[in-house]
C-alpha positions as CSV (number, residue, x, y, z in Angstrom):
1,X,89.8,-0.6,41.0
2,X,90.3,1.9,43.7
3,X,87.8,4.8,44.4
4,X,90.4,7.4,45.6
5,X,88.3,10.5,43.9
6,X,85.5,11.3,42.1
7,X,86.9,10.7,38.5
8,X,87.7,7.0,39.4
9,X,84.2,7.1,40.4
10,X,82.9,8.4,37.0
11,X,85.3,6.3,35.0
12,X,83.8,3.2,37.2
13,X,80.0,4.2,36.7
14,X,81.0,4.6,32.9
15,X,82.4,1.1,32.8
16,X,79.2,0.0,34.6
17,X,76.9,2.0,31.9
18,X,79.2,0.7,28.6
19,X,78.7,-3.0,30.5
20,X,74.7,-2.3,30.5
21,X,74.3,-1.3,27.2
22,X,76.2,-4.0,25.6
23,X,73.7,-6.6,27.6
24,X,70.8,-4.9,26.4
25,X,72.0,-4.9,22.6
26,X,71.6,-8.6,23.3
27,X,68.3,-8.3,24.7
28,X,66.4,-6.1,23.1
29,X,66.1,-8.4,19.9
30,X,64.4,-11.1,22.5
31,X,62.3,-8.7,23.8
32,X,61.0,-7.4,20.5
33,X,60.5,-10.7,19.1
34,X,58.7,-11.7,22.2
35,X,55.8,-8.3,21.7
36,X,52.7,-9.0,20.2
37,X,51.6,-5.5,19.6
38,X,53.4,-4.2,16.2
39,X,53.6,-0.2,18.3
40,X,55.4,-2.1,21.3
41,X,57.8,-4.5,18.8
42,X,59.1,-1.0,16.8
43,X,59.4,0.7,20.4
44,X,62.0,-1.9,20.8
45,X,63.5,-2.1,17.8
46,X,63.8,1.8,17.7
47,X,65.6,1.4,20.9
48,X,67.5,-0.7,19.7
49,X,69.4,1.7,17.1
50,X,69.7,4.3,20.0
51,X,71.1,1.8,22.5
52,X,73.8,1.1,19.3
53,X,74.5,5.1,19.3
54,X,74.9,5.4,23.2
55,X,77.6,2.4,23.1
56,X,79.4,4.4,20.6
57,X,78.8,7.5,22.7
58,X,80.3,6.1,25.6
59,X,83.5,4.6,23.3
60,X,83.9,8.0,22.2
61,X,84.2,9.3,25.8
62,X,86.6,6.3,27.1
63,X,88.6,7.5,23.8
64,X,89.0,11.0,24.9
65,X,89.8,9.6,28.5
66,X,92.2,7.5,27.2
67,X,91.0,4.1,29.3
68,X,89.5,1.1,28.1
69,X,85.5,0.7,28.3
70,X,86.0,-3.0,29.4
71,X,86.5,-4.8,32.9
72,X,83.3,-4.2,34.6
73,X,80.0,-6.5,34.0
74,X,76.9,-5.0,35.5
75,X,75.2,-6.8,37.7
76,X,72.4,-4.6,38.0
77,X,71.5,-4.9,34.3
78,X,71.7,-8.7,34.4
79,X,69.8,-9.3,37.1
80,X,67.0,-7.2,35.4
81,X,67.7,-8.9,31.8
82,X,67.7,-12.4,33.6
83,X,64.4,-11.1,35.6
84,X,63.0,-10.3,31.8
85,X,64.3,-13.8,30.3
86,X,62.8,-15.6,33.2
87,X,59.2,-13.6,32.3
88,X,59.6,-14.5,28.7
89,X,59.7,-17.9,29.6
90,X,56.5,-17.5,30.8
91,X,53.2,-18.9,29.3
92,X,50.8,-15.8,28.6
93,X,48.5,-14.6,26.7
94,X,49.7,-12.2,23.9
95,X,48.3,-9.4,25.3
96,X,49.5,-10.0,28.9
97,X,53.2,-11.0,27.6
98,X,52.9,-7.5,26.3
99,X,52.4,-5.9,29.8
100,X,55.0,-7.7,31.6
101,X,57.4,-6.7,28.8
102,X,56.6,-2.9,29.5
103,X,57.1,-3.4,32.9
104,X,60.8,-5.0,32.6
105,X,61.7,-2.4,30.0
106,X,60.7,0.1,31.8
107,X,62.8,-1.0,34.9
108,X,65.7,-1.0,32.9
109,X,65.1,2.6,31.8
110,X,64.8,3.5,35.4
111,X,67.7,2.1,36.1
112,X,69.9,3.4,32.9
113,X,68.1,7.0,33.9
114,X,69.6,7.1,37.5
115,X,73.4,5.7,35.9
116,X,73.1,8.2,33.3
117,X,72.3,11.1,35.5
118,X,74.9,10.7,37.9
119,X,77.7,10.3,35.6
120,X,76.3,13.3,33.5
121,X,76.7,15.1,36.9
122,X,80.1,13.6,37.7
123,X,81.4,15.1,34.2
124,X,80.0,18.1,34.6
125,X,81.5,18.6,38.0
126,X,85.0,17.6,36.8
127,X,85.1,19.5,34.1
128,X,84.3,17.1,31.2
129,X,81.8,19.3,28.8
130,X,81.9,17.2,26.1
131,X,81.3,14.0,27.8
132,X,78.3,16.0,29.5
133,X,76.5,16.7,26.4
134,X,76.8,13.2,25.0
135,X,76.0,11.6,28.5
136,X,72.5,14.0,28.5
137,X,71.9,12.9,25.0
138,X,71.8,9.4,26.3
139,X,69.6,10.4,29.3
140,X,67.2,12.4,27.2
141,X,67.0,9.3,24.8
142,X,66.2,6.9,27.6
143,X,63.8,9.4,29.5
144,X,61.8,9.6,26.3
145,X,61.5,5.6,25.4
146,X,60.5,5.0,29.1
147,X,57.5,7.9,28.4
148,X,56.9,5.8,24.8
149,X,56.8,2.8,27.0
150,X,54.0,4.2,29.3
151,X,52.1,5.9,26.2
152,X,51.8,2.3,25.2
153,X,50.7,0.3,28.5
154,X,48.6,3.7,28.8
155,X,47.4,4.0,25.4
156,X,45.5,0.3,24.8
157,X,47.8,-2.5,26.0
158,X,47.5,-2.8,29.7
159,X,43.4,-2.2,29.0
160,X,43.7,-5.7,26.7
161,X,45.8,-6.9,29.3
162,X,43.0,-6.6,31.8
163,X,40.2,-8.0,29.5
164,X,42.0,-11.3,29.1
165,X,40.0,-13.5,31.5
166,X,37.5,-11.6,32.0
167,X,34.1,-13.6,32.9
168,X,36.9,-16.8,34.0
169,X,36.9,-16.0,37.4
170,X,33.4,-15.5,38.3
């Protein structure tokens, strides 16, 4: 695809968000299965359904721009799902598996943040009002299960995290 103006741009970046969320409806289930706290596997799973309605969100924007959401995979999220997988893999204790799955969900909020922001803009810019107010719904949605996430490593499970071992290493 060329990049001749800002709305191949936007239609591009959309492509690259609708790619990202479909990889993540995949994940997510892994990652929930893999938590040991009960808070941090319904986190997930919560996530889960909204990461079902921004997929639809996005269809309904590709439907009103008349293109297809399909023919982009994103690397990005792969790399950061793979990164995840290859964590998951890992042998931890419960409490520290718990940790490093905060810390790979939360990069993948960071990232969905920025992609959502910047095509929220693009719309905006060109004119696209509807598309706007889903695309903030979706940003708002991923702003608040990154602040859930760090509610939890705040709120007890990086503290268990840090206790495993303790009086090992002396």
């Amino acid at each position: 695809m060329s990049l001749d103006s800002l709305h191949d741009l936007y239609v591009d970046e959309l492509k690259d968000i609708h790619s990202a969320e479909r990889q993540l409806l995949r994940a997510l289930p892994r990652m929930a299965k893999a938590a040991d706290s009960p808070e941090l596997r319904s986190a997930f799973e919560s996530h889960l359904k909204e990461t079902e309605k921004q997929v639809e969100r996005l269809d309904k924007i590709f439907a009103e721009l008349e293109k297809k959401a399909t023919g982009k995979k994103c690397k990005g999220m792969e790399g950061l799902i793979e990164e995840g997988k290859e964590m998951m893999e890992e042998e931890a204790d419960p409490a520290v598996m718990d940790a490093a799955l905060i810390a790979a969900a939360q990069r993948v909020e960071h990232y969905e943040i920025a992609a959502y922001g910047c095509v929220r803009n693009y719309a905006e810019l060109l004119g696209y009002t509807s598309a706007a107010r889903l695309l903030q719904q979706s940003l708002d949605e991923e702003e608040a299960a990154d602040k859930k996430l760090t509610q939890l490593a705040e709120g007890g499970i990086n503290e268990a995290a840090v206790a495993v071992g303790v009086g090992e290493e002396e």
